[in-house]
N, C-alpha and C positions, 0 to 999 in steps of 0.2 A: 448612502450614495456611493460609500468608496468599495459597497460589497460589489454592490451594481457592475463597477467600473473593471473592478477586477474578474467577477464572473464573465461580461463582457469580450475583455480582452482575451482571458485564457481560452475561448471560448473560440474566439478570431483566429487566436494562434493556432491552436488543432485546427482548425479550418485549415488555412494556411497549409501547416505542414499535409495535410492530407491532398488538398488537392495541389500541391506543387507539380508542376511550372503554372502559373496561373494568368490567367486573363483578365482582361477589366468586368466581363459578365460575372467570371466568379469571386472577385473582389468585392462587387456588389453584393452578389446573392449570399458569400459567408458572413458581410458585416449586418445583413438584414437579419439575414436570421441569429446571428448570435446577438441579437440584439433583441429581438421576439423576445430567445430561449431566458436570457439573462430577464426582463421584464417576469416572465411567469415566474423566475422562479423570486423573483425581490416578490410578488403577491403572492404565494403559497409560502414562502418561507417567513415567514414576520419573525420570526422568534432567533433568529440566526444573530449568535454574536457576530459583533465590526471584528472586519478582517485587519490585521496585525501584522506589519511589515517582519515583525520577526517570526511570526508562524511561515512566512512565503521562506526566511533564512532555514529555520529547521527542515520545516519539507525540502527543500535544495540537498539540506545535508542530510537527510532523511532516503533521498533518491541514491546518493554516491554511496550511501552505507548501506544500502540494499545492495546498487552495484555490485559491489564488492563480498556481500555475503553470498551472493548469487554464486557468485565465481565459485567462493569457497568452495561452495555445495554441489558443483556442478564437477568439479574436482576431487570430490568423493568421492561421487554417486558413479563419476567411470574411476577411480580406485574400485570399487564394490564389483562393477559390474566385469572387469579383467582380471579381478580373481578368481583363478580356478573353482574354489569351495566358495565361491558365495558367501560370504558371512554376514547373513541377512538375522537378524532377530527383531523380527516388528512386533513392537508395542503401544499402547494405548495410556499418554500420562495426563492426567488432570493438571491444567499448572492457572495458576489465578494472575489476574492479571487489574492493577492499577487506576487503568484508564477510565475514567466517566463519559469520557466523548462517545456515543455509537459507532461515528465514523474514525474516530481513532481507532475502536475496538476494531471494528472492520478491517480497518490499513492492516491492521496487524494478524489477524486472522489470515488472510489473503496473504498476507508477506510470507508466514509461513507454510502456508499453502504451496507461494511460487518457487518456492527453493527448494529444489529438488532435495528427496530421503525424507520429508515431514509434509503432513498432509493436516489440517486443519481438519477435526470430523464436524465438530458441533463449538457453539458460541452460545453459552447460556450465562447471561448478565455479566456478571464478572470470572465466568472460568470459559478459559478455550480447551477443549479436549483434543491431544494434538497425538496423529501415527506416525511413529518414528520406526524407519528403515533395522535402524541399526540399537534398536531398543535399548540392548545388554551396556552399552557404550557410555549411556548416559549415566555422568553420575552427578550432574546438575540440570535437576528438572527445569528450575528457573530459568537455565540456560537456552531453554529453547524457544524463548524469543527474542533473545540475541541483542542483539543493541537495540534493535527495534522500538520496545516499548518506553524507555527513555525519551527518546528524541521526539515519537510521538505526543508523551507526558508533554514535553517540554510546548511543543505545537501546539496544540487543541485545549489546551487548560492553562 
């Protein structure tokens, strides 16, 4: 029930923020339908561990340490690109990663996807195959999923 509850709500709230300024039709029609949507998925998903008020605390802190890694990277990536020589060396590093969740492994995949200079190529079980910008630069392969996979650990298991 409290997955239900929660799938529900998060569900209302992106409604919400999407159709802002909102009227009482659309009131209606997001809490209907997130109400459908949350139904299918409590009967397709049987298997889904109960949701864990401290998984909702890690994804929070999960969010503002992406934030923040974003920046980093975004801060780089124009360092890189207002250098005259370009000092681009892209490479391709295997690095393994921890996680048993899929959808952890996913976050994380993606995470490094979204930050600019690393691109996520491929996600086979437990290794992510990740292109980095500045290849030469790396001297901790582990390093490049950043705080990320932690926090996730921490969420999802």
């Amino acid at each position: 029930m409290i997955n239900f509850l929660f799938t529900f709500v998060s569900l209302f709230l992106v409604w919400t923020a999407l159709s802002y300024p909102l009227t009482n039709q659309e009131i209606i029609f997001g809490s209907v339908l997130s109400f459908l949507i949350a139904m299918l998925v409590q009967i397709y998903n049987k298997e889904a561990k109960r949701f864990k008020v401290k998984s909702l605390y890690y994804l929070l802190k999960y969010f503002v340490v992406f934030l923040v890694e974003l920046i980093k990277a975004n801060l780089n990536m124009a360092r890189i690109v207002v250098t005259p020589k370009l000092p681009i060396s892209p490479k391709i590093y295997e690095v393994k990663t921890e996680l048993k969740s899929n959808m952890a492994k996913a976050l994380l995949a993606n995470s490094i996807t979204l930050t600019p200079g690393t691109i996520s190529v491929d996600l086979d079980d437990d290794t992510i195959y990740i292109h980095v910008v500045e290849g030469a630069n790396v001297n901790d392969v582990e390093g490049l999923k950043g705080p990320f996979e932690k926090i996730l650990k921490e969420a999802f298991e």
